[in-house]
Backbone of each chain as ProteinMPNN parsed JSONL, in Angstrom:
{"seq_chain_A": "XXXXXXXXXXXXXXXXXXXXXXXXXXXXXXXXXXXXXXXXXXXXXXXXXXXXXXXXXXXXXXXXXXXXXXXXXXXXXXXXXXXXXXXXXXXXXXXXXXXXXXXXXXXX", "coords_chain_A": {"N_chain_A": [[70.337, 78.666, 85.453], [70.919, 81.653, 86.716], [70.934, 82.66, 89.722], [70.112, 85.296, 90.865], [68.535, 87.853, 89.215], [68.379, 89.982, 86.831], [66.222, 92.951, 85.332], [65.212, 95.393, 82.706], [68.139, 94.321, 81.235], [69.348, 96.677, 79.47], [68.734, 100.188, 79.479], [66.782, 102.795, 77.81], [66.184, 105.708, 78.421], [64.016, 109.322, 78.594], [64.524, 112.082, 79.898], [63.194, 112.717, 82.363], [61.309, 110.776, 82.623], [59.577, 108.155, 84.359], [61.506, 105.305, 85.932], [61.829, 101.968, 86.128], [63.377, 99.391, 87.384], [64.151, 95.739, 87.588], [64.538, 93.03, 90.138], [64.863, 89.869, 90.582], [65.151, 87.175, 92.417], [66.576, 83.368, 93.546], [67.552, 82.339, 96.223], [67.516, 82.263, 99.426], [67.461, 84.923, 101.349], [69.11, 87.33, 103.453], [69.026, 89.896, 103.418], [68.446, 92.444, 100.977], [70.374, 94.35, 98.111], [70.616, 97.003, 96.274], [72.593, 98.956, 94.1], [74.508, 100.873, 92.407], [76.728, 102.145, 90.066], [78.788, 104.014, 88.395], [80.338, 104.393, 85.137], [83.549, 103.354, 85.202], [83.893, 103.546, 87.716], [83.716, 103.249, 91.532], [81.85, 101.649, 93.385], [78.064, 102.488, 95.097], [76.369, 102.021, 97.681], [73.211, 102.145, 97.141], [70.322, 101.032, 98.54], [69.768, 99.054, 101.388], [67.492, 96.232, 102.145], [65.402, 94.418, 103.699], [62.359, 94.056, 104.185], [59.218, 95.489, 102.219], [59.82, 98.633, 102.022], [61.917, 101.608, 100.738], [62.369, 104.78, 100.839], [64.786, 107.284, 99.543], [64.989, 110.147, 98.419], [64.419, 110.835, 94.945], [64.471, 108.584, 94.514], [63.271, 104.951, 95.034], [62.672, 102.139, 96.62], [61.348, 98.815, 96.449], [60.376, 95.597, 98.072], [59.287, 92.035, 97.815], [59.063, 89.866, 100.112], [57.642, 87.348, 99.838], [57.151, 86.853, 97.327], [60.225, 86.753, 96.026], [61.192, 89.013, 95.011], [62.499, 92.184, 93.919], [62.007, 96.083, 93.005], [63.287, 98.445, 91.651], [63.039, 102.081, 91.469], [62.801, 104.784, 89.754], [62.151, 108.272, 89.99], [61.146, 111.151, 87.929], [63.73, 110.928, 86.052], [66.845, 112.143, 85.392], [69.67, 112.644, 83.596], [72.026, 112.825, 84.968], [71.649, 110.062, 86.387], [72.331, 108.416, 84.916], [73.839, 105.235, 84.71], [75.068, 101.835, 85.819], [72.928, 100.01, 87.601], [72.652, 97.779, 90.089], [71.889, 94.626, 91.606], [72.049, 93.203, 94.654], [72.087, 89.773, 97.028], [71.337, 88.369, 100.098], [72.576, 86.152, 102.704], [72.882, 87.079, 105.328], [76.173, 87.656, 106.464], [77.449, 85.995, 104.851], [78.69, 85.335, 101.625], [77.313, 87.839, 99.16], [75.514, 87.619, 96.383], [75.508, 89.03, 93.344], [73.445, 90.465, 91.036], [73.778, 90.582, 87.181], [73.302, 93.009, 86.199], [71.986, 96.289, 85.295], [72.133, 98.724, 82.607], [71.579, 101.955, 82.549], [71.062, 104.762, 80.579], [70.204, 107.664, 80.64], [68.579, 110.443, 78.504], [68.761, 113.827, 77.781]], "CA_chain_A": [[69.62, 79.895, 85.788], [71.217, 82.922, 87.93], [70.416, 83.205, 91.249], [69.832, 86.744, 90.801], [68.127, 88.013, 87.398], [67.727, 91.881, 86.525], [65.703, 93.077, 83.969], [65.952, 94.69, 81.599], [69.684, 94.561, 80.803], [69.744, 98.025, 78.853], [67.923, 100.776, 79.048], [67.431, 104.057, 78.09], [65.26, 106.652, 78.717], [64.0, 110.099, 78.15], [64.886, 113.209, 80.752], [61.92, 113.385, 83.197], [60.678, 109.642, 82.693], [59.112, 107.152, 85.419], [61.909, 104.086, 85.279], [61.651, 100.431, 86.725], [64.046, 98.125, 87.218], [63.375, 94.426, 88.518], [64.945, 91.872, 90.399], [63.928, 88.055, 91.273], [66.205, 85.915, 92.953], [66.003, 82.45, 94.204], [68.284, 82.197, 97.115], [67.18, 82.767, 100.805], [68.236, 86.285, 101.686], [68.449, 88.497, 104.949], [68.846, 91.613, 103.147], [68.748, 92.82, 99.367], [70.811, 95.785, 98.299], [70.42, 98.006, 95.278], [73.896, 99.53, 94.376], [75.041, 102.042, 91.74], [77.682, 101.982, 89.723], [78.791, 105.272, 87.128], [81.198, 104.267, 84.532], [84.713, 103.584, 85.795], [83.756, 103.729, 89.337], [83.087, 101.904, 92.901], [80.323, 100.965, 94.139], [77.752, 102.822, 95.931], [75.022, 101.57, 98.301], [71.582, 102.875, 97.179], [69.317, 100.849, 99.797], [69.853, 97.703, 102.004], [66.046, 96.212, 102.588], [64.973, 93.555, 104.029], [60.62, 93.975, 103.612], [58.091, 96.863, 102.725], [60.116, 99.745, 101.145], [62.237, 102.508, 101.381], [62.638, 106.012, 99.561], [65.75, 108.504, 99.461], [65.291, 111.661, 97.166], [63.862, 110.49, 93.633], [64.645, 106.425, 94.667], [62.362, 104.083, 95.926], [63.22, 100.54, 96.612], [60.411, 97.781, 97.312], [60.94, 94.3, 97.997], [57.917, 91.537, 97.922], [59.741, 88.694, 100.299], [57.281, 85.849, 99.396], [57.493, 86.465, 95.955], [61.071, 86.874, 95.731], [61.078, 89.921, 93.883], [62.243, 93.504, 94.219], [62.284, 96.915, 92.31], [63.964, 100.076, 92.229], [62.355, 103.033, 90.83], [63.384, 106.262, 89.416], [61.141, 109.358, 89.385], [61.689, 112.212, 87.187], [64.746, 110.757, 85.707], [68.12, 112.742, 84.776], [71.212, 112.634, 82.933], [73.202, 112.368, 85.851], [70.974, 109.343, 86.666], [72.664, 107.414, 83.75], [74.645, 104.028, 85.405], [74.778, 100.527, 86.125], [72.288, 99.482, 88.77], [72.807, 96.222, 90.355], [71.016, 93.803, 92.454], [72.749, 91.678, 95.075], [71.206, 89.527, 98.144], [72.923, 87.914, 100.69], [71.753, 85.728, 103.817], [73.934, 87.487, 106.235], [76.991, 87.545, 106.371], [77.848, 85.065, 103.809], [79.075, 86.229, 100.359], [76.498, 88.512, 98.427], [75.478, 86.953, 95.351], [75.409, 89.664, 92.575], [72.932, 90.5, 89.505], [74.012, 91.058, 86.369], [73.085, 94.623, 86.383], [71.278, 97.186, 84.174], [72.991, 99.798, 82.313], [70.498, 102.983, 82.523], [70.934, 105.618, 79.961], [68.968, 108.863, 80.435], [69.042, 111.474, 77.347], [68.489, 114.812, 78.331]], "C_chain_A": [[70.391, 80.603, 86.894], [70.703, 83.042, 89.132], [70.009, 84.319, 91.645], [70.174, 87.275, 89.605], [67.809, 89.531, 87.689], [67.008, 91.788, 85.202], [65.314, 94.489, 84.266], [67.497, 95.018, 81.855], [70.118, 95.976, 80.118], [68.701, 98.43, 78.875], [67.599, 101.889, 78.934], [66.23, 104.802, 78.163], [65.179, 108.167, 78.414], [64.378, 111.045, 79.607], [63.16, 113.043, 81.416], [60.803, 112.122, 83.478], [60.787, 109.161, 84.052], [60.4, 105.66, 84.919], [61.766, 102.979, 86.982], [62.667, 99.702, 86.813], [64.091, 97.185, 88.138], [64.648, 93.59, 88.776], [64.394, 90.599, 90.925], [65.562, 87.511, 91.588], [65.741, 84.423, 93.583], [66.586, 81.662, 95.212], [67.533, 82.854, 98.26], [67.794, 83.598, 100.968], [67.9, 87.296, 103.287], [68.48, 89.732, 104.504], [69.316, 91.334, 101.164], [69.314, 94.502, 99.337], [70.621, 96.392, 96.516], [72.064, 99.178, 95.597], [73.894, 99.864, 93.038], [76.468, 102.0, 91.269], [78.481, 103.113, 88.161], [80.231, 104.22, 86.592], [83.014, 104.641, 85.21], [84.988, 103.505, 87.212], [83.806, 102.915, 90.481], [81.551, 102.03, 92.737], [79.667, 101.81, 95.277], [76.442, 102.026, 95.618], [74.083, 102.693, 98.294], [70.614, 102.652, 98.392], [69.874, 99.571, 100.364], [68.101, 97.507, 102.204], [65.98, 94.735, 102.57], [63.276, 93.273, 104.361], [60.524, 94.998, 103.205], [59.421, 97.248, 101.492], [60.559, 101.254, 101.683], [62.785, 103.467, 99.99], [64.006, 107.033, 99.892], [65.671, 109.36, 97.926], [64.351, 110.816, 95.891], [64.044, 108.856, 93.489], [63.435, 106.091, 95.393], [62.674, 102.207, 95.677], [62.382, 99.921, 97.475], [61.29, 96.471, 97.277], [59.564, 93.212, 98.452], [58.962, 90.145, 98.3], [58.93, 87.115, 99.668], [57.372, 85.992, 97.661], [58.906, 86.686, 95.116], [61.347, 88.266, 94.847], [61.228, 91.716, 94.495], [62.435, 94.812, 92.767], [62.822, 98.135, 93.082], [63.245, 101.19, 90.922], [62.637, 104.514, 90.856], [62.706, 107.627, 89.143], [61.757, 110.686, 89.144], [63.454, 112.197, 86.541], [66.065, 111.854, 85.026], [68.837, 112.222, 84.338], [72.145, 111.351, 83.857], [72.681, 111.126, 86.655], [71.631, 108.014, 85.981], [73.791, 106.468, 84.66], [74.493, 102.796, 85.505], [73.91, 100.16, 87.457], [72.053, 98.331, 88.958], [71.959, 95.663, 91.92], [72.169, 93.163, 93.444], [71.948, 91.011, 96.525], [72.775, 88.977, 98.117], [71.665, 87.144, 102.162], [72.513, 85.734, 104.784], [75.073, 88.132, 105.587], [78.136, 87.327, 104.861], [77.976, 86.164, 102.181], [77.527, 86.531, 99.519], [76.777, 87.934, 97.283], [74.854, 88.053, 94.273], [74.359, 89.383, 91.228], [73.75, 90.869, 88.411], [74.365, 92.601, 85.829], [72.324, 95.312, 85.322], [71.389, 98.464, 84.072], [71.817, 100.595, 81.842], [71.088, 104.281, 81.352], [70.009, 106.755, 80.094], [68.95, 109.878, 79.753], [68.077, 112.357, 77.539], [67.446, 115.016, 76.974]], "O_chain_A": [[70.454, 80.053, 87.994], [69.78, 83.847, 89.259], [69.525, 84.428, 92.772], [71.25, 87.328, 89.011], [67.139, 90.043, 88.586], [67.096, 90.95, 84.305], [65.103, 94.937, 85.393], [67.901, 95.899, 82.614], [71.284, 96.338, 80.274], [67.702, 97.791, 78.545], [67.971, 102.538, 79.913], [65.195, 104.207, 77.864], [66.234, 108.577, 77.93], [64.507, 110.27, 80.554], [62.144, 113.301, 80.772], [59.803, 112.212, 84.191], [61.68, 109.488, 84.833], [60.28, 105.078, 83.841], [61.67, 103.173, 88.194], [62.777, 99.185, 85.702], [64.085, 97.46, 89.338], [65.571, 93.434, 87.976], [63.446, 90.539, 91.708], [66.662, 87.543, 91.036], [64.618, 84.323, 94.078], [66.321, 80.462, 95.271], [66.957, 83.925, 98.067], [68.99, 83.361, 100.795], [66.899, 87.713, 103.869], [67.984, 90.652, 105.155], [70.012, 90.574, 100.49], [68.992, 95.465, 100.034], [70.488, 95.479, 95.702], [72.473, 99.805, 96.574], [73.22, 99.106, 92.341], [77.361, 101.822, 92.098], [78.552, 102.652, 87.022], [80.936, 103.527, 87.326], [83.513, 105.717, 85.542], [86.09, 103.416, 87.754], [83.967, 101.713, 90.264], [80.586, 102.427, 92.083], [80.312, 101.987, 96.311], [75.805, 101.623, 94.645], [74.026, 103.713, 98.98], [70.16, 103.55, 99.101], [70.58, 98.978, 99.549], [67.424, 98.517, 102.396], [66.386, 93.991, 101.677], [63.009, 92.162, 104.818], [61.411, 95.802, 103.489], [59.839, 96.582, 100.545], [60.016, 101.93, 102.557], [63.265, 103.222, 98.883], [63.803, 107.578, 100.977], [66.151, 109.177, 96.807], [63.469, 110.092, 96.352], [63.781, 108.139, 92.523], [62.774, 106.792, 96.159], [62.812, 101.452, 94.714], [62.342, 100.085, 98.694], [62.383, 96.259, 96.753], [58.855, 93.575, 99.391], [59.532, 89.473, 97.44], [59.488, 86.118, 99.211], [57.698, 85.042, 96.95], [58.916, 86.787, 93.889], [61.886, 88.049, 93.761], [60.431, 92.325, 95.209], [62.927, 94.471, 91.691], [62.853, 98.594, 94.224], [63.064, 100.938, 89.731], [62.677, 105.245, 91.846], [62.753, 108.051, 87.989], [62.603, 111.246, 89.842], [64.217, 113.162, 86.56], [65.822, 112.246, 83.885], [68.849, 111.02, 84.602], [72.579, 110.202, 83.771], [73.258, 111.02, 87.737], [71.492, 106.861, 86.389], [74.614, 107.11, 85.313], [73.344, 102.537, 85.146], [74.617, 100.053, 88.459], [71.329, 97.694, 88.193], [71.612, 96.27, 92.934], [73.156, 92.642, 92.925], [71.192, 91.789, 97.107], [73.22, 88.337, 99.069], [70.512, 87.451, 102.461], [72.932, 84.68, 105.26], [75.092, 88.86, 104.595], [78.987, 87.961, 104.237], [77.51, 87.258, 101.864], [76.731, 85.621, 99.291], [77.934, 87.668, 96.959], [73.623, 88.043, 94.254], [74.413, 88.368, 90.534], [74.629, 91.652, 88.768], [75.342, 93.1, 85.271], [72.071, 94.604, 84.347], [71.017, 99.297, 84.898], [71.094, 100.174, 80.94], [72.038, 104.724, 81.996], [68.925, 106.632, 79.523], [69.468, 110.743, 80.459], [66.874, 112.096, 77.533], [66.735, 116.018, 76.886]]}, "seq_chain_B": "XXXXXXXXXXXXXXXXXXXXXXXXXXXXXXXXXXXXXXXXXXXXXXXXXXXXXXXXXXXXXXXXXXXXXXXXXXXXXXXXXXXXXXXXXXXXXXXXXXXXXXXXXXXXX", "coords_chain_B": {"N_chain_B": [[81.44, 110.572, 110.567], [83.424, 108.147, 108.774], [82.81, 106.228, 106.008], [83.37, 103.375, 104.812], [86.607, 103.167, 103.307], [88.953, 102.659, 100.939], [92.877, 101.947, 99.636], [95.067, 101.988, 97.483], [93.603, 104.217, 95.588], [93.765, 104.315, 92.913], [96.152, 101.779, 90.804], [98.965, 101.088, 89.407], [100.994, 98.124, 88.292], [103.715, 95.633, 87.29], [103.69, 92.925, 85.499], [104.114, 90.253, 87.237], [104.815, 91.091, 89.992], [104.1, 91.927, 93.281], [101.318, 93.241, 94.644], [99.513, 95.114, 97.315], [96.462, 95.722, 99.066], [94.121, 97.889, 100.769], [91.685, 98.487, 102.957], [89.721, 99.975, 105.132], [87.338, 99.356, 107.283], [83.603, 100.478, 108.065], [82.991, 102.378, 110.39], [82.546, 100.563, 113.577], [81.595, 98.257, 111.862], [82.391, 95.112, 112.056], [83.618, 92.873, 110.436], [84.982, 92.32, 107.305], [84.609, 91.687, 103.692], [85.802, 90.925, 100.145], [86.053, 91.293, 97.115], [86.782, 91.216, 93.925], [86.226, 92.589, 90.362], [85.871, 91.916, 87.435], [86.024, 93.779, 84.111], [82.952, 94.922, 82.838], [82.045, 93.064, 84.124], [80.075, 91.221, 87.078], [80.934, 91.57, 90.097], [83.007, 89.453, 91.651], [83.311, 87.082, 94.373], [85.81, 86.726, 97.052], [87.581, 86.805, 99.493], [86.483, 86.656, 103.014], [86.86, 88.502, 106.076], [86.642, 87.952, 109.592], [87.329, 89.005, 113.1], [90.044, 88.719, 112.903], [90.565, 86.43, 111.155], [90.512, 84.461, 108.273], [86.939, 84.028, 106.766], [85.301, 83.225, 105.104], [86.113, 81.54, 101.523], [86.329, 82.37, 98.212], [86.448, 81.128, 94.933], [89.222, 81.623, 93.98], [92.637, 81.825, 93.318], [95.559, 80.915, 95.201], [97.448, 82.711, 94.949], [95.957, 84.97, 95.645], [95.431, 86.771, 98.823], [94.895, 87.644, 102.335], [94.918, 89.148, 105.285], [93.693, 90.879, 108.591], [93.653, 93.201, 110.663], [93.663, 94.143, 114.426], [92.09, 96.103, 114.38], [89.836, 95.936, 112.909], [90.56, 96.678, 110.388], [91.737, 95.436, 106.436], [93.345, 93.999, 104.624], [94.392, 93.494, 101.433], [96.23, 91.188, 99.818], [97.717, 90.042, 96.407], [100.073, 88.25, 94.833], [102.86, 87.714, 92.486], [101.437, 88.625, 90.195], [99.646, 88.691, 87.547], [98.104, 89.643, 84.047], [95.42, 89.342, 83.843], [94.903, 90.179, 86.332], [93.787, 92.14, 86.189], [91.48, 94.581, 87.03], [88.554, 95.764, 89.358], [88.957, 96.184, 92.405], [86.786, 95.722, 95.603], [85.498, 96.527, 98.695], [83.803, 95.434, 100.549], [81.991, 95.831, 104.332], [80.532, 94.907, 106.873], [77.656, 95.202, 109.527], [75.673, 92.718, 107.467], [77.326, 93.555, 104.927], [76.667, 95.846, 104.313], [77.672, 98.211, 103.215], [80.315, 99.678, 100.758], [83.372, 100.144, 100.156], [85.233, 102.892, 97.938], [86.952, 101.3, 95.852], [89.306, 100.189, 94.544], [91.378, 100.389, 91.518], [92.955, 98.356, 89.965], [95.81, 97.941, 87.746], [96.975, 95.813, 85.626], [100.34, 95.518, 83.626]], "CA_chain_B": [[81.366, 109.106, 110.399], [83.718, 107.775, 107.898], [82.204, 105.072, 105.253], [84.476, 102.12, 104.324], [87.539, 103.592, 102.883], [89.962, 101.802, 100.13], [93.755, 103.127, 99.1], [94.997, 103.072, 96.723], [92.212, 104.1, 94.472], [94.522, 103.467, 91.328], [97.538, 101.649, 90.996], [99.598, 100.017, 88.038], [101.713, 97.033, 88.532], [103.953, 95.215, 86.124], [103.427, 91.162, 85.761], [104.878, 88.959, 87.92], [104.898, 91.779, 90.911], [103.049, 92.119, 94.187], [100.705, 94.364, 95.344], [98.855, 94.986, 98.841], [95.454, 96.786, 98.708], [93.827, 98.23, 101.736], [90.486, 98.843, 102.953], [89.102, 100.488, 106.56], [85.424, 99.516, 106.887], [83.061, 101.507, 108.505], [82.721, 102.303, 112.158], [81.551, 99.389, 114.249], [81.791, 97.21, 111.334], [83.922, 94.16, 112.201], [83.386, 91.712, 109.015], [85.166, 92.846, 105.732], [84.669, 90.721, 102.185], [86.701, 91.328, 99.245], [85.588, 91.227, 95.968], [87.127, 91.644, 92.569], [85.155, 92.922, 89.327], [87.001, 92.692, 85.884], [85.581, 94.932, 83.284], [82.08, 94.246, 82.331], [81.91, 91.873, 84.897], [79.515, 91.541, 88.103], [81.721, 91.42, 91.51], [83.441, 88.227, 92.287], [83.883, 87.18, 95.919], [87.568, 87.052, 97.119], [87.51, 86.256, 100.77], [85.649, 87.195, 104.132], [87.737, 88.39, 107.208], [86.214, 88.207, 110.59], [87.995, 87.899, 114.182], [91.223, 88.403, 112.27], [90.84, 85.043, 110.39], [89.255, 84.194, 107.134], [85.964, 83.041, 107.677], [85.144, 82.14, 103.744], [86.688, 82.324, 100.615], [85.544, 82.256, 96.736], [87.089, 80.522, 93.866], [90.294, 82.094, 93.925], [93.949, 81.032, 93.709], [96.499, 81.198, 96.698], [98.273, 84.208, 95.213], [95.405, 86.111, 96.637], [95.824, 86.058, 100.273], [94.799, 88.41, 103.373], [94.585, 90.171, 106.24], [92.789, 91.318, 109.08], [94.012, 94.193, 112.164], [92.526, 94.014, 115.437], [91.181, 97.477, 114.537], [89.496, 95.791, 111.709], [90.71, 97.001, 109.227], [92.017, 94.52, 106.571], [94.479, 94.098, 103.363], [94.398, 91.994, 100.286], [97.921, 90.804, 98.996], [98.539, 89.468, 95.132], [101.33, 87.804, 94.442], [102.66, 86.869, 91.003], [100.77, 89.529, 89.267], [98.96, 88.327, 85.805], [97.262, 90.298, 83.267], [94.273, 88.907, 83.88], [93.832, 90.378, 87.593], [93.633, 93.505, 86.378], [90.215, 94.403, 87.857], [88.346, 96.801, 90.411], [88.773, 95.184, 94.067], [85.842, 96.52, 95.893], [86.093, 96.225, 100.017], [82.404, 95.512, 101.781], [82.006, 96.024, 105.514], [79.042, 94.476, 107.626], [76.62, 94.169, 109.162], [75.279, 92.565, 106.046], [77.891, 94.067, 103.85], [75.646, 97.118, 103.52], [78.338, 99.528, 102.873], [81.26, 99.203, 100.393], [84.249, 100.968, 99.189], [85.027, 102.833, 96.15], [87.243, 100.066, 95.131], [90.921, 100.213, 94.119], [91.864, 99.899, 90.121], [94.554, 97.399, 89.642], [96.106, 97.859, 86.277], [98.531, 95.287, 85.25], [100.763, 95.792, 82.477]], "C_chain_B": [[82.105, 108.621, 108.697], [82.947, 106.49, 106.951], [83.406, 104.036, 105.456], [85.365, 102.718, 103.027], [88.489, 102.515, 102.569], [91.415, 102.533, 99.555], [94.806, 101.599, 98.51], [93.813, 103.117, 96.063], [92.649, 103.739, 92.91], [95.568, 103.072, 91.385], [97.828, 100.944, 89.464], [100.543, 99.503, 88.14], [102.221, 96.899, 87.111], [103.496, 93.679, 86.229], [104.511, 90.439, 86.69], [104.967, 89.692, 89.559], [103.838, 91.68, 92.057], [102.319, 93.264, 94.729], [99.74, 94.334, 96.375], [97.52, 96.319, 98.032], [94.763, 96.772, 100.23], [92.158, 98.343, 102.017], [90.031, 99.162, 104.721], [87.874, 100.461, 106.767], [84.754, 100.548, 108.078], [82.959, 101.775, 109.725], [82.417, 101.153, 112.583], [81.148, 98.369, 112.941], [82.839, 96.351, 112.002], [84.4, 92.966, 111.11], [84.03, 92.418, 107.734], [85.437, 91.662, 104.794], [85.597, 92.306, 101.308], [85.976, 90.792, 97.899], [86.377, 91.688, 94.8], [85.681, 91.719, 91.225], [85.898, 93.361, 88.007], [85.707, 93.524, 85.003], [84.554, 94.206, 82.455], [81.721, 93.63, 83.149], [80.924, 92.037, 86.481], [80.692, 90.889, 89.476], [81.724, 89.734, 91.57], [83.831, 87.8, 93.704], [85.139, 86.425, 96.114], [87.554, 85.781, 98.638], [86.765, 87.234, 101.538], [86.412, 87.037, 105.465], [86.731, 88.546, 108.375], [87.065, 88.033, 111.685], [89.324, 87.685, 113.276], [91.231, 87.378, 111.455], [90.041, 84.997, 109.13], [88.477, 83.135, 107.424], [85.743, 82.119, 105.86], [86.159, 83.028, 102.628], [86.212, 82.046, 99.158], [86.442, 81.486, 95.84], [88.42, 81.219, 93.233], [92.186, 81.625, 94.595], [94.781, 81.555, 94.95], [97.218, 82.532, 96.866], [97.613, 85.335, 95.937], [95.308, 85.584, 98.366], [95.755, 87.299, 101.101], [94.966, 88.732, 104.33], [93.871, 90.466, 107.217], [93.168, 91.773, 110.41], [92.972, 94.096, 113.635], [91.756, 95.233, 115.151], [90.186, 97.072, 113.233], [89.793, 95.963, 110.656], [91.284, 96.063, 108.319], [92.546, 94.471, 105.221], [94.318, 93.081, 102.805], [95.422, 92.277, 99.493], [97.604, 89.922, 97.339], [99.487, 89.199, 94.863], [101.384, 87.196, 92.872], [101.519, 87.785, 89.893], [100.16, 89.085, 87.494], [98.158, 89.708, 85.292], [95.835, 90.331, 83.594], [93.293, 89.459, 85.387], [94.095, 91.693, 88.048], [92.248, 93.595, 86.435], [89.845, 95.758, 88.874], [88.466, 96.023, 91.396], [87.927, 96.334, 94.817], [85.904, 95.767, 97.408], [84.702, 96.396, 100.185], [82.686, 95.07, 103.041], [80.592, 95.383, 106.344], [79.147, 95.045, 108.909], [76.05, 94.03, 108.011], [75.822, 93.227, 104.614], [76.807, 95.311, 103.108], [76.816, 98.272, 102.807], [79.539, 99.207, 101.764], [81.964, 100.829, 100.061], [84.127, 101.614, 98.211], [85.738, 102.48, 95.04], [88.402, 100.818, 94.975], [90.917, 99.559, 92.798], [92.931, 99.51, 90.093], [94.39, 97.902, 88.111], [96.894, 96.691, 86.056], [98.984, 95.097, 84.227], [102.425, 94.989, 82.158]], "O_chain_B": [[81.464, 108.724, 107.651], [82.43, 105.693, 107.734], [84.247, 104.128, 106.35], [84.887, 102.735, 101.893], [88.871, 101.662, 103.37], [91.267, 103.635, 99.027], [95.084, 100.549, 99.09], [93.059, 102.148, 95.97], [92.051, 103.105, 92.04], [96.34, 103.8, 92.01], [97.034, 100.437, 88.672], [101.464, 100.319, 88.121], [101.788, 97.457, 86.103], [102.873, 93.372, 87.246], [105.712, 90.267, 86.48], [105.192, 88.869, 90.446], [102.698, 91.345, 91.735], [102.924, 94.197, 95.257], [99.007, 93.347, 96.308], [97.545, 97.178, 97.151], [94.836, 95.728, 100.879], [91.447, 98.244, 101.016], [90.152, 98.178, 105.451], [87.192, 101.448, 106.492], [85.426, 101.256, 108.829], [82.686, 100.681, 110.218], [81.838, 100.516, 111.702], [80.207, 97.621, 113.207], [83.922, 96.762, 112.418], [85.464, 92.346, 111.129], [83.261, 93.201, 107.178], [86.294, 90.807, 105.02], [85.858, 93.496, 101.48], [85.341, 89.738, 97.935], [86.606, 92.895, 94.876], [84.601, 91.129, 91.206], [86.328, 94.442, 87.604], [84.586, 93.738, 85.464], [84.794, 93.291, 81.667], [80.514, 93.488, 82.956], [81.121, 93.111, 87.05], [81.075, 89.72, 89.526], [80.755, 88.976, 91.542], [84.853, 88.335, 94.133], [85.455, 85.531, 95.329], [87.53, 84.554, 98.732], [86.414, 88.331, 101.106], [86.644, 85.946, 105.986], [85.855, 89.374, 108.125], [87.733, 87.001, 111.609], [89.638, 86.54, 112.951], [92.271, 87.431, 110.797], [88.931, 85.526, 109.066], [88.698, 82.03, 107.921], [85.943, 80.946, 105.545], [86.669, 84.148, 102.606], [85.422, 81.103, 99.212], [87.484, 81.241, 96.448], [88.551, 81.304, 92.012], [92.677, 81.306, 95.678], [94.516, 82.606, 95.534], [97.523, 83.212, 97.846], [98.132, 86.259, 96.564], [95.173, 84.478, 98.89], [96.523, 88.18, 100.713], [96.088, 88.226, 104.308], [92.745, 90.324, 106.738], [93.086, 90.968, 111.338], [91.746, 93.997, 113.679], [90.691, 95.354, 115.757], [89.787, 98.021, 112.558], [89.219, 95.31, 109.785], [91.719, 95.213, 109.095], [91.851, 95.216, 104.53], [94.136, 91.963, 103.289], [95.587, 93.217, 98.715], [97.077, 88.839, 97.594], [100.117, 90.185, 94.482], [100.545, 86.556, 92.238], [100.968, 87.303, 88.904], [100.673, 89.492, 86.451], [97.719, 90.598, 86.02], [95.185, 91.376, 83.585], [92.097, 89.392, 85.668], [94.378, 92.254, 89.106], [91.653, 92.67, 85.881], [90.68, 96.627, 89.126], [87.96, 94.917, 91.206], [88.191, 97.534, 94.746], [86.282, 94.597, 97.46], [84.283, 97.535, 99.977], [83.45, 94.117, 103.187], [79.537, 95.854, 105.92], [80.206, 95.361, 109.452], [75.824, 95.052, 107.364], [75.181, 93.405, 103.578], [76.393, 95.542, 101.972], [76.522, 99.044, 101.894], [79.826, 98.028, 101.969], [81.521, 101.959, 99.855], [83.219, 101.356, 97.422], [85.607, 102.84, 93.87], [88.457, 102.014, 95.263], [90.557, 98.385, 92.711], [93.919, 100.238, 90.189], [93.373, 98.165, 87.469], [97.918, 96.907, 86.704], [98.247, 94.442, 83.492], [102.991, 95.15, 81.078]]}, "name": "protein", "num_of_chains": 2, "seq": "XXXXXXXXXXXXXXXXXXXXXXXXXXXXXXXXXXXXXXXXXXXXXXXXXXXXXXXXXXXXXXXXXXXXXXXXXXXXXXXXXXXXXXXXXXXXXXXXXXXXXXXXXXXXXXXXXXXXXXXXXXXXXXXXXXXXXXXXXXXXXXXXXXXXXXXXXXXXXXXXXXXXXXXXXXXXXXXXXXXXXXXXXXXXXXXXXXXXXXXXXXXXXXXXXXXXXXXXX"}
């Protein structure tokens, strides 16, 4: 089992939709990050969070520490929305232990 | 306020050749990891420079091998170039590796 599970793995959506995407991990973590990834690209940092919940623009990123478990959430979805969104924790320092990821589709 | 800056952003090697890759992390960062990510693939960890020295390193052979400036900033060498490590190398900065690069494309051909 993964140490850090996304779900789902693909998914696509309509222009203007509510989307979800989940992570569980089962590693002790001081911070979880939510990171972004467009076809071909680097890596950008969406949120760092360590409890509770935090929003920028049409994002929102919770995190439920006792139950291991966070989401990221997409309101009023776009196009230009379409990417890989990945999970990773980390307990410090120490090397970040990556999700899988989940390739978002959004069709205008 | 600069982010954590990587150069080159593309390069293409032949096999057997070396190449240096760079990365400047973010202000008042002093910690930079290294990561590779072949195609398809979720980020692999490389090594972790702190204090000039490597503090950890990941499941990776000797040809990879680093770096680290008193100004922080901090370079990842390949030697012996394979096919196989063609890849994105993606540069995170701490505290908590919140910030990263936008990675350098190795090609190798």
């Amino acid at each position: 089992k993964n140490e850090v599970e996304q779900s789902p793995q693909n998914l696509t959506a309509q222009e203007g939709e509510f989307i979800t995407i989940n992570c569980s991990y089962s590693v002790g973590i001081s911070a979880l990050h939510w990171l972004q990834q467009h076809p071909g690209g680097g890596i950008v940092s969406l949120f760092m969070l360590s409890s509770g919940k935090k929003k920028h623009g049409r994002l929102i990123a919770t995190i439920n520490i006792q139950e291991k478990h966070s989401s990221l959430h997409i309101t009023a979805s776009h196009p230009r929305d379409s990417a890989v969104y990945i999970c990773a924790v980390g307990p410090g320092n120490t090397p970040l232990v990556f999700g899988k990821g989940t390739r978002l589709s959004v069709i205008a | 306020d600069a982010g954590v800056t990587q150069s080159p952003t593309h390069l293409i090697k032949t096999r057997g050749q070396q190449v240096t890759l760079r990365c400047s992390p973010k202000s008042g960062h002093d910690t930079v990891s290294w990561y590779q990510q072949a195609l398809g693939q979720g980020p692999q960890f490389i090594f972790q420079y702190y204090e000039e020295e490597e503090r950890q390193r990941g499941n990776f052979p000797d040809r990879f091998s680093g770096h680290q400036f008193p100004n922080y900033s901090s370079e990842l060498n390949v030697n012996a170039l394979l096919l196989g490590d063609s890849a994105l190398y993606l540069c995170a900065s701490s505290p908590r590796q919140g910030s990263f690069g936008q990675g350098t494309r190795l090609t190798v051909v």
